[in-house]
N, C-alpha and C positions, 0 to 999 in steps of 0.2 A: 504493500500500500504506500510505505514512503517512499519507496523509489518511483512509482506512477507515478504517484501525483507531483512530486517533485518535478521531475522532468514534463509531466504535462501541463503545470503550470508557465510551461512558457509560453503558451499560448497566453494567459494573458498580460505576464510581459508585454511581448509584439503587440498585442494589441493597445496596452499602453504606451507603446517609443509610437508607434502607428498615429496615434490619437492624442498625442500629445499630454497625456492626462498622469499622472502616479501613477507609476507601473505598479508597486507593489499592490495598491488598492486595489487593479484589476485583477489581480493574481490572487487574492485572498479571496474574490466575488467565485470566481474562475475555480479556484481547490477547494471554495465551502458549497460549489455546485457539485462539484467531483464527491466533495464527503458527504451529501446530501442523497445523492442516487446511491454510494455503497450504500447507503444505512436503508434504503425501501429495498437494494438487490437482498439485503441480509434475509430478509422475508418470504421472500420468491424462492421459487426454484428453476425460474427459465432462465436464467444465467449465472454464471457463480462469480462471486467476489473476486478472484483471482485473473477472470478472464476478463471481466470490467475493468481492471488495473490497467492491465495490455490494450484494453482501448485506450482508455487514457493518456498511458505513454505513448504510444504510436499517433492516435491521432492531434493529438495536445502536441506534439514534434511536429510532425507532419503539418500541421495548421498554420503554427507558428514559421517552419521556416517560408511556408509561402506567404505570407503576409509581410513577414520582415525585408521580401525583393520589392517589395510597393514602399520600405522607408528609404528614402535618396540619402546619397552619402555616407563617408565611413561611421560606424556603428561602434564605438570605443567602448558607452554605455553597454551594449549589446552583452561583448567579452565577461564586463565585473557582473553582469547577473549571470552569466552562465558557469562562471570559474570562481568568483571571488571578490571582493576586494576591498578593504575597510577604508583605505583611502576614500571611495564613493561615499562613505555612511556620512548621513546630514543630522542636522539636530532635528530636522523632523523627521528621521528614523528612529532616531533615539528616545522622542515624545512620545512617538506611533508603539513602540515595543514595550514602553514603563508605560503605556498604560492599559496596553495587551496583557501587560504581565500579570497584573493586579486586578486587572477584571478575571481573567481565568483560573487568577490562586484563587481567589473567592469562589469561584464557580466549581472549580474542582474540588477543593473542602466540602463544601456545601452535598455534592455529591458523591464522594468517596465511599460511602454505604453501597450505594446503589449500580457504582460503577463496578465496586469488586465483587457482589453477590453475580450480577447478570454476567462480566466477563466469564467469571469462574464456573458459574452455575443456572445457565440460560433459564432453565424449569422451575427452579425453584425463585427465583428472581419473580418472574409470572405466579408460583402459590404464594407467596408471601404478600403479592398483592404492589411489588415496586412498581415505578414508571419505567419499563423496561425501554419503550420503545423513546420517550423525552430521551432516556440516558444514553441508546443507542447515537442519537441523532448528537449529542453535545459530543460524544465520545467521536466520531466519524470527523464532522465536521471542526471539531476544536484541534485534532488532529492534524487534519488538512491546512489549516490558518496555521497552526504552528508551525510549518516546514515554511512557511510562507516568509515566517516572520525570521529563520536564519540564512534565506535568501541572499542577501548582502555580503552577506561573511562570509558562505561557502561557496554559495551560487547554483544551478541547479541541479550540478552535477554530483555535487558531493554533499549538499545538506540533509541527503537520508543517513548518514555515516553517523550525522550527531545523534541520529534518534533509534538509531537502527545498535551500534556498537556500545554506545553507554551501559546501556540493559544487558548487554552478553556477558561485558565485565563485572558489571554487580550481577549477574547471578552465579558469578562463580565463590561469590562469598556470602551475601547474602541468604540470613537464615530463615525469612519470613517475607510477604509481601512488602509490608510496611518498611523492613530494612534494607529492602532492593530496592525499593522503589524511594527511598532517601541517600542511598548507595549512588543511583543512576542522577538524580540532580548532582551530585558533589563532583562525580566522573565527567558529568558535562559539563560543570562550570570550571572546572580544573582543567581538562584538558584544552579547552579553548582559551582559558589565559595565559594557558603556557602555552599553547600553541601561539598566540599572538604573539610573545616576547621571543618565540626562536625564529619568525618570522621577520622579526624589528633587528635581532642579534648578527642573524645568518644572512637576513635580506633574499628570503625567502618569501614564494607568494605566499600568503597567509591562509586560504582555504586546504589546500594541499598538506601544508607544515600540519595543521590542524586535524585532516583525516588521517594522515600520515603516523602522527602520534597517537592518535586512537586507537589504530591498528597495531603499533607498537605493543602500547599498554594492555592490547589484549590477548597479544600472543606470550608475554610475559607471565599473565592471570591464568592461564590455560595452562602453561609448563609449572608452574607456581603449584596448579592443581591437580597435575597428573604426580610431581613430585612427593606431593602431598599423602595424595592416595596409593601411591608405590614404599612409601615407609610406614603407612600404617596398617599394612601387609604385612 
């Protein structure tokens, strides 16, 4: 799901350089339509969630790159939303994401009940009488918006890394939901500030440095845990 939408939000990118208008805006319209159809496919059974991804990505690429031959001239902007680049970040990114942040910490508390019964335990989510399907739809679509929102920094190519690897390395340690899932904030805020400073150090582009050490840190957690479980043999 993150790598779809990731990459098929560059559709609305282009349609933002296209239009003149915040790309990011149109991109977040663009991946809460994306997370808005998984969350009605989840219900269905005439197409599976997996294979709606693959629309996504293919036609979300595909779209975009014809529509970005109708913008005239070199395309500099184009590169930092598709690779990176923190130099582009404005302070209306920076308003736009503190106040992303703070509306969806609220929203996810607020729902944290309801989100780990249904992930975990679809049926029972439904006996108990939760809002499966509200939870569904914040779950899908707040998903979508948040690849949206590390656009900048990664770009489209590598922003499922931050949300895709974080979680792989807290679960190699992590002994319960609650402690993975404060494991995987720490992982993500750590590795991207240090990724930025080997970036500043090395003069290194900064989304790369950033996925690059991710994947470090997690093949390090993985030997960490085979050593582990080979001595207590």
């Amino acid at each position: 799901m993150a790598d779809g939408i990731s990459h098929g939000s560059l559709l609305g990118i282009a349609l933002g350089l296209l239009l003149g208008v915040y790309p990011i805006l149109i991109a977040i319209i663009v991946a809460s339509l994306y997370g808005f159809m998984l969350s009605r496919v989840s219900s269905t059974s005439n197409v599976t969630q997996d294979g709606l991804v693959g629309v996504f990505l293919s036609g979300g690429m595909g779209g975009a790159i014809i529509i970005l031959s109708y913008v005239p001239g070199y395309k500099p902007e184009l590169f930092s939303y598709l690779f990176g680049n923190i130099l582009t970040i404005q302070w209306t990114d920076i308003y736009f994401l503190t106040g992303f942040f703070i509306l969806i910490t609220i929203i996810f508390v607020s729902q944290w009940r309801s989100l780990v019964i249904t992930t975990v335990h679809n049926d029972l989510s439904h006996v108990i009488d939760l809002p499966v399907d509200r939870t569904k739809y914040f779950l899908f679509i707040g998903t979508s918006i948040t690849l949206i929102a590390g656009v900048k920094l990664l770009g489209v190519i590598l922003v499922s890394a931050l949300l895709i690897i974080p979680v792989l390395i807290a679960n190699q340690f992590g002994q319960s939901l609650r402690s993975t899932f404060g494991l995987t904030q720490f992982i993500g805020i750590f590795s991207t500030l240090a990724g930025i400073l080997i970036s500043y150090v090395m003069d290194y582009p900064t989304g790369p440095s950033v996925a690059i050490l991710l994947v470090m840190i997690l093949m390090v957690a993985l030997l960490y845990k085979n050593i582990k479980a080979k001595l207590s043999h």
